[in-house]
N, CA, C and O atoms as CSV, one atom per row, in Angstrom:
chain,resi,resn,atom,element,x,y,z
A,1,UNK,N,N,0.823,-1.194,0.000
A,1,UNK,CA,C,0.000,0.000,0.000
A,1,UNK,C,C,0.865,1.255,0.000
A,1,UNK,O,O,0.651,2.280,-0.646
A,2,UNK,N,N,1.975,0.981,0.911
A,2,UNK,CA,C,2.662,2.697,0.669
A,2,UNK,C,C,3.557,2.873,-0.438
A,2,UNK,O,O,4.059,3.983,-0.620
A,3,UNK,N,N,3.856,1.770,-1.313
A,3,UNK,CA,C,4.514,1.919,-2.614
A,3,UNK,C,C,3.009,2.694,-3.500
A,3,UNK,O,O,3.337,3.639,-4.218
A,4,UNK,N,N,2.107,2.501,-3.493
A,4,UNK,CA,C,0.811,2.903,-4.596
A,4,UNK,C,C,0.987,4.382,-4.095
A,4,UNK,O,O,1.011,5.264,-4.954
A,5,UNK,N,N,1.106,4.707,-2.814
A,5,UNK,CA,C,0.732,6.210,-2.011
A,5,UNK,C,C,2.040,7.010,-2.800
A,5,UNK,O,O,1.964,8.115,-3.337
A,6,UNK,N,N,2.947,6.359,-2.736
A,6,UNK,CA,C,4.522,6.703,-3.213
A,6,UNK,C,C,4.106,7.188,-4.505
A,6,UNK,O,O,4.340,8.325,-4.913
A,7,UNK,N,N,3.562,6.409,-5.057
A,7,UNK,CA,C,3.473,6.583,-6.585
A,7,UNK,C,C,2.507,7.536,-7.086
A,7,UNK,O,O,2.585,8.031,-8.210
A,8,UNK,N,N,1.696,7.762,-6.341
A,8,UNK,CA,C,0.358,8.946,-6.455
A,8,UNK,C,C,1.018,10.093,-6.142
A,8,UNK,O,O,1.023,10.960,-7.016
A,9,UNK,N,N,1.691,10.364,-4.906
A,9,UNK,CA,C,1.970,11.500,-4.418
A,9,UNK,C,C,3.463,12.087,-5.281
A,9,UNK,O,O,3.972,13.206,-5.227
A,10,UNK,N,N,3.937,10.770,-6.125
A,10,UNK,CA,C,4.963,11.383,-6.711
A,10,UNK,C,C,4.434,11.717,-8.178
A,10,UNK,O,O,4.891,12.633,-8.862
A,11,UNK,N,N,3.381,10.831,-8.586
A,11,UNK,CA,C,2.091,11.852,-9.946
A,11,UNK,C,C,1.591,12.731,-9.597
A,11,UNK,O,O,1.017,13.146,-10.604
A,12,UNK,N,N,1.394,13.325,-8.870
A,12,UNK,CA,C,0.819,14.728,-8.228
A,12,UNK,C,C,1.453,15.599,-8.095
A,12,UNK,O,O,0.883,16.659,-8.357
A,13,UNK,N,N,2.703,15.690,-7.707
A,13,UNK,CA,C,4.177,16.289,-7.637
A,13,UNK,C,C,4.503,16.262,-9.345
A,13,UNK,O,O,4.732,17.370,-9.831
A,14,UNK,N,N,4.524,15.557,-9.904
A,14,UNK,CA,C,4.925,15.815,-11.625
A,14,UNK,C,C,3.979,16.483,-11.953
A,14,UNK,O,O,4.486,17.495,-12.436
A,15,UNK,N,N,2.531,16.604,-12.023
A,15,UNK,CA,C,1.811,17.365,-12.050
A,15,UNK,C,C,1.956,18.869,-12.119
A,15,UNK,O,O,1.837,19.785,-12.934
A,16,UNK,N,N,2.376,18.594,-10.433
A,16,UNK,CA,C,2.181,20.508,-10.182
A,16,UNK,C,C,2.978,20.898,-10.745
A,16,UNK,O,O,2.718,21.729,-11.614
A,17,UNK,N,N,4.528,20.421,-10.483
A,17,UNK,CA,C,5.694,20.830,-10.968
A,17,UNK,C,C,5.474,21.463,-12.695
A,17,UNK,O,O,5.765,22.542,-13.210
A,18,UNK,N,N,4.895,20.345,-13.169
A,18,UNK,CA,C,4.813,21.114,-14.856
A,18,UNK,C,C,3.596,22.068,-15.341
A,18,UNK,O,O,3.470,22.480,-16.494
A,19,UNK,N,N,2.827,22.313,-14.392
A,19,UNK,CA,C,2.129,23.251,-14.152
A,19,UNK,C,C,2.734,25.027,-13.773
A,19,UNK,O,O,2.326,26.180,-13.906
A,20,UNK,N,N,3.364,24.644,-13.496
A,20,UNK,CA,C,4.140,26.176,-12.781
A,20,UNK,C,C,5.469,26.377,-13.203
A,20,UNK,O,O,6.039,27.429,-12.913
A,21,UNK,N,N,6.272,25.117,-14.132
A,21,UNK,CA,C,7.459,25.012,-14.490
A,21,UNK,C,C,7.211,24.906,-16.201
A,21,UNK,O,O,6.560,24.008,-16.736
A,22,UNK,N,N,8.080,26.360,-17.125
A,22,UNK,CA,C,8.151,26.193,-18.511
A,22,UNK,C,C,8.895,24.938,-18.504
A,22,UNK,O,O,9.427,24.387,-17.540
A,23,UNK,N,N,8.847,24.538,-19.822
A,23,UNK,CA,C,9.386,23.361,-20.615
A,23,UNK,C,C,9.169,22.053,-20.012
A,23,UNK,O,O,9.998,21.213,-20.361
A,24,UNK,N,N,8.323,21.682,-19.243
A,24,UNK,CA,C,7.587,20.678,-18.666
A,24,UNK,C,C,6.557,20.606,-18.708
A,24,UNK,O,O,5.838,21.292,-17.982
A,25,UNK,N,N,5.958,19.486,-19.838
A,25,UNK,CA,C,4.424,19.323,-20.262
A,25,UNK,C,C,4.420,18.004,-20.070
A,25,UNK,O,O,5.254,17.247,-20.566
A,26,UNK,N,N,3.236,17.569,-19.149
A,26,UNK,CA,C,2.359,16.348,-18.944
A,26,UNK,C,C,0.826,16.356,-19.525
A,26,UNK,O,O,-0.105,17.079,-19.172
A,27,UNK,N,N,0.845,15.535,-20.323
A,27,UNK,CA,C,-0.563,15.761,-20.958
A,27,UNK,C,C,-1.814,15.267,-19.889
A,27,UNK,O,O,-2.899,15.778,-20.164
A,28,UNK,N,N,-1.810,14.501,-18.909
A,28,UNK,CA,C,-3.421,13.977,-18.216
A,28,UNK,C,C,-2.500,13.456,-16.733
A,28,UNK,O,O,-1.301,13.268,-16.531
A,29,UNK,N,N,-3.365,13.378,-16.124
A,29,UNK,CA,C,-2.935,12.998,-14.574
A,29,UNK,C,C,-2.195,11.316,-14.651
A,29,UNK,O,O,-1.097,10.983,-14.205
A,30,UNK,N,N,-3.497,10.217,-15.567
A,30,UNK,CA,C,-2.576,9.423,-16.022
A,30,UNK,C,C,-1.289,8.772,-16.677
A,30,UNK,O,O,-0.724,7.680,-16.618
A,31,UNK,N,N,-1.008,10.589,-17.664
A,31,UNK,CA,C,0.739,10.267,-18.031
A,31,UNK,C,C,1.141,10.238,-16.590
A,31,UNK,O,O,1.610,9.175,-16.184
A,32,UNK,N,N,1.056,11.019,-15.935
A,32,UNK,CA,C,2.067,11.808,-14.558
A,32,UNK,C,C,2.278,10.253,-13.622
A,32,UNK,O,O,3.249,9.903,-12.951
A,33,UNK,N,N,1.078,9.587,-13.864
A,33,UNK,CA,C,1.146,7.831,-12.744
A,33,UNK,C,C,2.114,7.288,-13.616
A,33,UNK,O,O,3.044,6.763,-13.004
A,34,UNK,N,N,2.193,7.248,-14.756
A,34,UNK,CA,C,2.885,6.700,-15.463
A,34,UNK,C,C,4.662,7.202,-15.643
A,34,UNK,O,O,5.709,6.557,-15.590
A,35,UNK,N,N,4.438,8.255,-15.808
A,35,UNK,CA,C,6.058,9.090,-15.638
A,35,UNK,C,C,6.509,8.262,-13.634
A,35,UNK,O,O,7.383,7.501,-13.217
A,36,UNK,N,N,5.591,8.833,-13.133
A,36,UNK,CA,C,5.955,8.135,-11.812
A,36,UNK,C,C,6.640,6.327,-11.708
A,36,UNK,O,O,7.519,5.720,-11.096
A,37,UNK,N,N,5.758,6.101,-12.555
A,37,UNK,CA,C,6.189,4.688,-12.433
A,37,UNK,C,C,7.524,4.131,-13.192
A,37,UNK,O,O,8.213,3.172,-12.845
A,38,UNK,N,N,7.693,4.930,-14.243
A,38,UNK,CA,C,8.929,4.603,-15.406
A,38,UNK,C,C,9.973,5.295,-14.237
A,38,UNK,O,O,10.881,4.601,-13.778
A,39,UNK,N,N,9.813,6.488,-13.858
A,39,UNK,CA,C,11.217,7.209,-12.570
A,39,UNK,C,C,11.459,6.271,-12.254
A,39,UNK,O,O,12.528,5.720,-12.516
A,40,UNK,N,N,10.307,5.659,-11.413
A,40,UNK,CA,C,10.486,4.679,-9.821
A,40,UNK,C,C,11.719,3.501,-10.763
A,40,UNK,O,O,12.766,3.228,-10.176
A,41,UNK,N,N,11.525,3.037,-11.852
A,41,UNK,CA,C,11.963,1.545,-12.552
A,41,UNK,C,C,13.176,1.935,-12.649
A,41,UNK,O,O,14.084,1.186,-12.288
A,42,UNK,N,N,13.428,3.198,-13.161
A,42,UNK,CA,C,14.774,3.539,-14.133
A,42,UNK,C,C,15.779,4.272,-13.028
A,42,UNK,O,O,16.926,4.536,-13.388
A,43,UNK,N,N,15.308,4.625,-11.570
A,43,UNK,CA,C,15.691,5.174,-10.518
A,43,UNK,C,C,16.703,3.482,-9.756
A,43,UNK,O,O,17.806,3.319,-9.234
A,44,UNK,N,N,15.168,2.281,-10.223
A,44,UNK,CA,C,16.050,1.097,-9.595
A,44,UNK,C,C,16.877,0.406,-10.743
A,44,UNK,O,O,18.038,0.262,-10.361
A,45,UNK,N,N,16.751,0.105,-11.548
A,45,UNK,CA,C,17.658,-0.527,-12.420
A,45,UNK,C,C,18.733,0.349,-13.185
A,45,UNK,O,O,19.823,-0.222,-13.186
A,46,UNK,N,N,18.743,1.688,-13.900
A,46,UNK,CA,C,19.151,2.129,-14.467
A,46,UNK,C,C,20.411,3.012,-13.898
A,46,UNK,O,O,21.567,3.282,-14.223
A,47,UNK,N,N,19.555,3.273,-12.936
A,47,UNK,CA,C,20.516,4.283,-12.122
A,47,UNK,C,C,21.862,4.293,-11.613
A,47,UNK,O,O,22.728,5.147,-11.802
A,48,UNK,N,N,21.942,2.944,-10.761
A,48,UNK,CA,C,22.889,2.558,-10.088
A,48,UNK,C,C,23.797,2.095,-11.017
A,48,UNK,O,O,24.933,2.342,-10.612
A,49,UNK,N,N,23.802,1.353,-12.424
A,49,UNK,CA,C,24.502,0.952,-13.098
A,49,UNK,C,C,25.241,2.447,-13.641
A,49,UNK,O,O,26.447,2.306,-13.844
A,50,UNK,N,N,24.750,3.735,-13.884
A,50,UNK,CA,C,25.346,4.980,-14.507
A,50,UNK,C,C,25.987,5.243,-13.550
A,50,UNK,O,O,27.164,5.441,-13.850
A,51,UNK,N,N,25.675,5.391,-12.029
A,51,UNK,CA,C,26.376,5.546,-10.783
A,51,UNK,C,C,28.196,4.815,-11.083
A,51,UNK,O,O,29.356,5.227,-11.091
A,52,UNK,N,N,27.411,3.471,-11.299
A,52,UNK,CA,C,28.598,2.900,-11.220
A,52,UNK,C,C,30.081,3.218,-12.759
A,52,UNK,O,O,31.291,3.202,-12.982
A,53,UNK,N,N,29.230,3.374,-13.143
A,53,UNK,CA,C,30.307,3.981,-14.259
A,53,UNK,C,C,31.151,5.221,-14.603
A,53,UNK,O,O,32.043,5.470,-15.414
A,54,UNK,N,N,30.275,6.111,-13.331
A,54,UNK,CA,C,30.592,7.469,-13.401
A,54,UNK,C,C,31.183,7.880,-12.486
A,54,UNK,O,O,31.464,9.078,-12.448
A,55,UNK,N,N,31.713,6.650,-11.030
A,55,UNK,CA,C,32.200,6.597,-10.225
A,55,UNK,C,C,33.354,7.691,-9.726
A,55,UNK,O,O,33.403,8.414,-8.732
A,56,UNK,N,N,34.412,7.465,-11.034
A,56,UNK,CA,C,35.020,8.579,-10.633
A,56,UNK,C,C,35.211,9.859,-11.040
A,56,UNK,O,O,36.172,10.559,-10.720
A,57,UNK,N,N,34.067,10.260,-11.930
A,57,UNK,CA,C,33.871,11.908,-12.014
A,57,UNK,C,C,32.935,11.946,-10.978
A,57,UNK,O,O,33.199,13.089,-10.606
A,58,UNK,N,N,31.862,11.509,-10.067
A,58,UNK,CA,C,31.338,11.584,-9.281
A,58,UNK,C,C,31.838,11.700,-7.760
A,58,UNK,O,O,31.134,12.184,-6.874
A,59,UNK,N,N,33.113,11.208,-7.561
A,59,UNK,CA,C,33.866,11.588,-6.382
A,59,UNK,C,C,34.467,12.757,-6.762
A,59,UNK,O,O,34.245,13.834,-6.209
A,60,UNK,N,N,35.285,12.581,-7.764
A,60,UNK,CA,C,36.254,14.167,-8.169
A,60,UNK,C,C,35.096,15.073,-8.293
A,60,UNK,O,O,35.489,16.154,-7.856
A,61,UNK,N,N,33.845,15.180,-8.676
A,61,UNK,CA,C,33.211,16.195,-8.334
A,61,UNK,C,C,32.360,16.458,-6.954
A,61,UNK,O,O,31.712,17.471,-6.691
A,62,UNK,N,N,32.482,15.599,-6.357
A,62,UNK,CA,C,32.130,15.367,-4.389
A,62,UNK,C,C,30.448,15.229,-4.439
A,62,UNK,O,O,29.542,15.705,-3.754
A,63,UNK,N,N,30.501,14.355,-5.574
A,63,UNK,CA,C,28.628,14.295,-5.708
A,63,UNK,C,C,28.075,14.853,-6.546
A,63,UNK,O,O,27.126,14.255,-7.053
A,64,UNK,N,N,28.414,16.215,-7.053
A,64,UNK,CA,C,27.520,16.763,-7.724
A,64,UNK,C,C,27.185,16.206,-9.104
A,64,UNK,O,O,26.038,16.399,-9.508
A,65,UNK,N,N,27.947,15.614,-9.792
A,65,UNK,CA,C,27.471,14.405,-11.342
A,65,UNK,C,C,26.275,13.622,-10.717
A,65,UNK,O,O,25.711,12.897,-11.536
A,66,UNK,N,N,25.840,13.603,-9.657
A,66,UNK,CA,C,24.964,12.400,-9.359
A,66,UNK,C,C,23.443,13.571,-9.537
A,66,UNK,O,O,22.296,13.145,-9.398
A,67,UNK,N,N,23.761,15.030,-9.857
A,67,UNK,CA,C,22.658,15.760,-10.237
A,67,UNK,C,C,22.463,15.461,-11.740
A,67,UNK,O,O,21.400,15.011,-12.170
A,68,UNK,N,N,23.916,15.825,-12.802
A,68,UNK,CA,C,23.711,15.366,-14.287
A,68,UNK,C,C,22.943,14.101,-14.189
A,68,UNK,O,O,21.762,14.063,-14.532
A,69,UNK,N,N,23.549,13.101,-13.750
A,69,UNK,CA,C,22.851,11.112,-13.499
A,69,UNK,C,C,21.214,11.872,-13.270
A,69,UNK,O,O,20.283,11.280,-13.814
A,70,UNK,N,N,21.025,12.624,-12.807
A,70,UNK,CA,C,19.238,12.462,-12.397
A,70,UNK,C,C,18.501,13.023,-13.774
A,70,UNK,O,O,17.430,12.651,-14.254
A,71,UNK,N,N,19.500,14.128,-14.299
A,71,UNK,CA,C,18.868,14.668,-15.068
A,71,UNK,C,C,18.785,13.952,-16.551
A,71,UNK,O,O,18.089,14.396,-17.464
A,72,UNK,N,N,19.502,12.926,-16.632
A,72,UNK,CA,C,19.502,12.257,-17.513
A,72,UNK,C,C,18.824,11.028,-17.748
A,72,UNK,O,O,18.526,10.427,-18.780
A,73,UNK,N,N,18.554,10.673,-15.843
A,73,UNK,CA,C,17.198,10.015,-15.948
A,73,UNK,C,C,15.782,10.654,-16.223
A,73,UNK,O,O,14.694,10.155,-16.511
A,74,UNK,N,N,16.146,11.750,-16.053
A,74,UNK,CA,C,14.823,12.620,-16.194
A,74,UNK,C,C,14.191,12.821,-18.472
A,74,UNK,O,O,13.216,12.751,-19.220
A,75,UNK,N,N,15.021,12.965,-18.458
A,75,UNK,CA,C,15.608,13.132,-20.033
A,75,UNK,C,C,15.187,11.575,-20.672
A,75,UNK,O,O,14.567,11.396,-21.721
A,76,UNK,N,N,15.639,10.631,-19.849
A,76,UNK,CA,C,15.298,9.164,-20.661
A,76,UNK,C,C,13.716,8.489,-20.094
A,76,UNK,O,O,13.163,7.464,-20.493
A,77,UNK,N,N,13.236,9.501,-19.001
A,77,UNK,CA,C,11.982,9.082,-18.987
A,77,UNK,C,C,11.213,9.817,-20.080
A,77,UNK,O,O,10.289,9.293,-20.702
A,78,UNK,N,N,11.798,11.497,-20.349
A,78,UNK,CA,C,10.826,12.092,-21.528
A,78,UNK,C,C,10.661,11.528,-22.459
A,78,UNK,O,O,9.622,11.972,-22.947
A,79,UNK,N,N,11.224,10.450,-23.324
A,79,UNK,CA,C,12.119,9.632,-24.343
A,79,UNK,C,C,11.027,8.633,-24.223
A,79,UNK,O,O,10.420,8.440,-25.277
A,80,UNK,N,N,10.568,7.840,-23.022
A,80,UNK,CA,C,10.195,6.850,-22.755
A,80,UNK,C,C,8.407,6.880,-22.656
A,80,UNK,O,O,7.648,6.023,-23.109
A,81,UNK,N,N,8.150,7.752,-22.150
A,81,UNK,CA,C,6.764,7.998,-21.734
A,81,UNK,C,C,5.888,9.073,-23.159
A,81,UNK,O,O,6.296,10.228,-23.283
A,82,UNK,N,N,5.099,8.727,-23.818
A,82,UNK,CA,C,4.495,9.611,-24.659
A,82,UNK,C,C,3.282,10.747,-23.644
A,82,UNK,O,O,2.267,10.556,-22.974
A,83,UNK,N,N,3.974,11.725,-23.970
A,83,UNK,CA,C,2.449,12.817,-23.326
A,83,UNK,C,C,3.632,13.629,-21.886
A,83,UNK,O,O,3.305,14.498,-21.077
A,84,UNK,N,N,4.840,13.007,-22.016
A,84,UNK,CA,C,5.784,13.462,-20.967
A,84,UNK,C,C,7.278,13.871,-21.577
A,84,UNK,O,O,8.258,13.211,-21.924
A,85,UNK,N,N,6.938,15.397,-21.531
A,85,UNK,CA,C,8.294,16.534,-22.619
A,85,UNK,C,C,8.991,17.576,-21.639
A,85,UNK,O,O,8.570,18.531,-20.985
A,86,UNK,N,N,9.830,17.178,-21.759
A,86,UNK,CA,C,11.321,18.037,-21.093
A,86,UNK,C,C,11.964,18.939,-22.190
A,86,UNK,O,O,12.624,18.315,-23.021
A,87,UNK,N,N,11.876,20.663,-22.392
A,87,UNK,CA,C,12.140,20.862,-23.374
A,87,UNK,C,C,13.908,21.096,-23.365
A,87,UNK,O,O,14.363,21.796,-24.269
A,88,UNK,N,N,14.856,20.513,-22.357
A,88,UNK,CA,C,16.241,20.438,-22.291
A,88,UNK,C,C,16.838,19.935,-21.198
A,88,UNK,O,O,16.282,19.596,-20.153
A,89,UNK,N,N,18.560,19.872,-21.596
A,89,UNK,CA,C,18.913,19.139,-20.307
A,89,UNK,C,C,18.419,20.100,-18.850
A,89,UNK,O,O,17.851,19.641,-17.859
A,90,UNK,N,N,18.889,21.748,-19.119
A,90,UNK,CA,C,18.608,22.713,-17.534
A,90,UNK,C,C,17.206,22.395,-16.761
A,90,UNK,O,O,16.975,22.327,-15.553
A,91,UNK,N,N,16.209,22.195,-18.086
A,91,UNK,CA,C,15.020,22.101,-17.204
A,91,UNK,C,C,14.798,20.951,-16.733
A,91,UNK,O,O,14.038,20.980,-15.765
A,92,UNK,N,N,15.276,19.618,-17.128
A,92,UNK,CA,C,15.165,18.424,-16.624
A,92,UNK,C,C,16.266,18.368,-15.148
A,92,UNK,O,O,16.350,17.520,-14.259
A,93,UNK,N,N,16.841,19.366,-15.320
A,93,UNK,CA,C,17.633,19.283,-14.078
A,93,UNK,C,C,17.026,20.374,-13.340
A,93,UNK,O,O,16.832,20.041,-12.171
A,94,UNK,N,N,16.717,21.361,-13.558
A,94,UNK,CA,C,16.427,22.136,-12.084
A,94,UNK,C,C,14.426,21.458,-11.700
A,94,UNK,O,O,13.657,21.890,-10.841
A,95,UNK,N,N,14.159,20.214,-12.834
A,95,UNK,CA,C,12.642,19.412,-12.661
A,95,UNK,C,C,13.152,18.277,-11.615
A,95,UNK,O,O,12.435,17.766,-10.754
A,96,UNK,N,N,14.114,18.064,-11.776
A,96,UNK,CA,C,14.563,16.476,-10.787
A,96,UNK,C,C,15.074,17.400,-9.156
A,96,UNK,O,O,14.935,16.927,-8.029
A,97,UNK,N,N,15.623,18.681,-9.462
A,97,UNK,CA,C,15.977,18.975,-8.415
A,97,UNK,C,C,14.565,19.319,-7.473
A,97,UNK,O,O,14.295,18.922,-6.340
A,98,UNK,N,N,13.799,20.188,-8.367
A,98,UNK,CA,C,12.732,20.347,-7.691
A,98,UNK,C,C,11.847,18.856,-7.282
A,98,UNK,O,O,11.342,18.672,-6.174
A,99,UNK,N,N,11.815,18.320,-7.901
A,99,UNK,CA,C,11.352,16.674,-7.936
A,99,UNK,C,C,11.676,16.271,-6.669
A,99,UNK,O,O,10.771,15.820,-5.966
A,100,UNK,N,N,12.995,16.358,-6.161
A,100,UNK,CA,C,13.897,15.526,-5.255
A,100,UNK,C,C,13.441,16.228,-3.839
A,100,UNK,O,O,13.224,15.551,-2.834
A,101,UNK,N,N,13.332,17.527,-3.869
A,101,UNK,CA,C,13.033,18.623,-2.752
A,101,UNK,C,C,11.530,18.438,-2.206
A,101,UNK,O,O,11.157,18.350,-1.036
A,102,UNK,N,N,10.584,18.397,-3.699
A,102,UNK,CA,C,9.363,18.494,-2.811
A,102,UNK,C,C,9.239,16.764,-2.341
A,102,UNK,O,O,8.767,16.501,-1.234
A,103,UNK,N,N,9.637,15.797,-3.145
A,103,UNK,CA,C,9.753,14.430,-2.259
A,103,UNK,C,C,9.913,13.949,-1.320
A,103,UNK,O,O,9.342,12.967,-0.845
A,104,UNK,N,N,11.062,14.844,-0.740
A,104,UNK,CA,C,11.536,14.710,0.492
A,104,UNK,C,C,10.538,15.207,1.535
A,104,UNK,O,O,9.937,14.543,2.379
A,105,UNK,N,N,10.483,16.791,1.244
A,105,UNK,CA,C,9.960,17.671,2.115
A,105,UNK,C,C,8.769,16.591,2.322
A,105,UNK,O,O,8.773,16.167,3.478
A,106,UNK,N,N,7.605,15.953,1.394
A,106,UNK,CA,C,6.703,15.061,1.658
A,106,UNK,C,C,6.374,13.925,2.250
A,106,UNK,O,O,5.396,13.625,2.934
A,107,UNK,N,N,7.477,13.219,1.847
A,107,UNK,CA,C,7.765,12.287,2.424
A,107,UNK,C,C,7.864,12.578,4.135
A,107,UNK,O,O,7.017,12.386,5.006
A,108,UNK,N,N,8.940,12.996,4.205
A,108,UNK,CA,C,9.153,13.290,5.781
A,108,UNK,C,C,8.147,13.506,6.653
A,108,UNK,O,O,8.003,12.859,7.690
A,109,UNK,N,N,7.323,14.531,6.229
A,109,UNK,CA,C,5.855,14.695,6.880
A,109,UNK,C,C,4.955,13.773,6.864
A,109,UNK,O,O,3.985,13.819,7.621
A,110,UNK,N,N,5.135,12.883,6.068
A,110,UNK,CA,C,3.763,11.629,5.940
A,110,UNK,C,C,4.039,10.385,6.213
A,110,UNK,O,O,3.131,9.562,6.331
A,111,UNK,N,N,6.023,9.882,6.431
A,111,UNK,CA,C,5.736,8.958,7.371
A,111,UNK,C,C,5.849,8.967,8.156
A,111,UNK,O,O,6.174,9.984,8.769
A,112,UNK,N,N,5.647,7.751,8.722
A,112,UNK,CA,C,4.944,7.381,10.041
A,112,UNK,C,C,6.235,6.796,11.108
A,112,UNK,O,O,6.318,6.975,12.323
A,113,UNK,N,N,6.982,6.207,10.396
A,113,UNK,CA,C,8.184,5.099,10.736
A,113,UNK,C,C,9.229,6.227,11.833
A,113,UNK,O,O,10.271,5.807,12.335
């Protein structure tokens, strides 16, 4: 049940975000479940393998490549999902940053653990 809540509250969050953010268009609430769900996949499989390859521009830069890594997941979900458009790499990155911020901030407040 709190993976489905995960997944709503993070379609709702893509939502607003491209609502109030140029170059971020979601066509229906159902792309946004769907963008949610391709993140969640490509966050677990995809991710960690670019992590791992990028290992050491990611230390020599003390983390910060692991913002490019998001934004490029962000970029290969636009790619992936029809009705879900990133119109460049900046906005897919300051969309994941904002992405990452209001997640948190949400998260934190709503669980329980």
């Amino acid at each position: 049940m709190g993976l489905i809540i995960r997944i709503l509250v993070t379609a709702i969050l893509v939502m607003l975000i491209a609502n109030f953010m140029p170059g971020v268009t979601v066509d229906s609430f159902m792309t946004s479940v769907v963008v949610a769900i391709v993140l969640g996949l490509l966050n677990l499989f995809v991710k960690p393998i670019l992590v791992l390859f990028t290992l050491p521009v990611t230390v020599i830069t003390l983390g910060l490549f692991l913002l490019v890594i998001n934004a490029a997941i962000i970029m290969l979900c636009s790619k992936l999902v029809t009705g879900f458009g990133i119109d460049g790499f900046w906005t897919a990155l300051f969309f994941s940053i904002i992405l990452s911020i209001l997640q948190s901030l949400t998260f934190a407040f709503t669980d329980k653990d």
